[in-house]
C-alpha positions in Angstrom: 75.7 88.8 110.6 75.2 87.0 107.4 77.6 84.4 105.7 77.6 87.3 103.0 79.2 89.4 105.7 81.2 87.0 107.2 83.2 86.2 104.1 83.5 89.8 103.2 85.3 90.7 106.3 87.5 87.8 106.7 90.7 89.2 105.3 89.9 92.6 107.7 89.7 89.9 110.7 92.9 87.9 110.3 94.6 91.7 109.8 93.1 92.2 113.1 91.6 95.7 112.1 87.8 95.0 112.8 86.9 97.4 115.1 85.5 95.6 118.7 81.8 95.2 117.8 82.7 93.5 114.3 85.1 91.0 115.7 82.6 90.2 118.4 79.9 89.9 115.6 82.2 88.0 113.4 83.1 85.4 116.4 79.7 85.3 117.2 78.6 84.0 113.3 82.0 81.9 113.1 80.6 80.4 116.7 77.3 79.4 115.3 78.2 78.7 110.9 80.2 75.2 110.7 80.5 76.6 107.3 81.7 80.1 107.8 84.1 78.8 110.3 85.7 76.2 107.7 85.9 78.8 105.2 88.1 80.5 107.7 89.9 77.6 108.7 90.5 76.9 104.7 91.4 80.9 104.3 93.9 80.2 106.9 95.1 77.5 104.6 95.6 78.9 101.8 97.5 82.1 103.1 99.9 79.8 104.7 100.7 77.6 101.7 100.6 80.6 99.1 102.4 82.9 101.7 106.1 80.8 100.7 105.1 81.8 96.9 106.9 85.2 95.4 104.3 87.8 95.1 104.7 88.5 91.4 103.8 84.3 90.2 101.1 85.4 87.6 101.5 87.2 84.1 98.4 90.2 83.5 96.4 88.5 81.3 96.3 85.6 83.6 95.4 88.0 86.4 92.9 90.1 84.8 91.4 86.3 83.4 91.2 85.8 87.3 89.5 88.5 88.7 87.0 88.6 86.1 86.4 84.5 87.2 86.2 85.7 90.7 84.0 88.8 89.9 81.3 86.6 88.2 81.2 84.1 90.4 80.7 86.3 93.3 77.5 87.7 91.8 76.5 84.3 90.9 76.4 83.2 94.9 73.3 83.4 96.8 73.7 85.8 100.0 73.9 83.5 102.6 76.8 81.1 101.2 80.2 81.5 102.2 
């Protein structure tokens, strides 16, 4: 599994809907990537502090100004970084 792979399943791991051979895979990575496993810790993190926040916090332009920051920036990443 890559770092690329990694971060793209973390939400599906802490849901606990990876099917056996992903988690294992995931683990595996997580086991081996001081970085992929911080990112998880810091995932963690920020689910627990944002978690306390009412779910509608942001107006549409703000979100749509949001998702287009994160859309570049996750073509702008090399493959391997978390």
């Amino acid at each position: 599994m890559t770092c690329q792979e990694f971060v793209e399943l973390v939400t599906a791991y802490l849901e606990d809907v990876l099917s056996d051979a992903d988690r294992r895979a995931f683990e595996d990575h997580m086991s081996l990537c001081p970085g992929c496993e911080d990112y998880l810790d810091q995932f963690r993190t920020t689910i627990d502090v944002l978690g306390e926040l009412p779910e509608v916090t942001l107006s549409e332009p703000g979100r749509r100004r949001l998702l287009d920051a994160f859309s570049g920036w996750h073509h702008n990443r090399s493959p391997e970084s978390p």
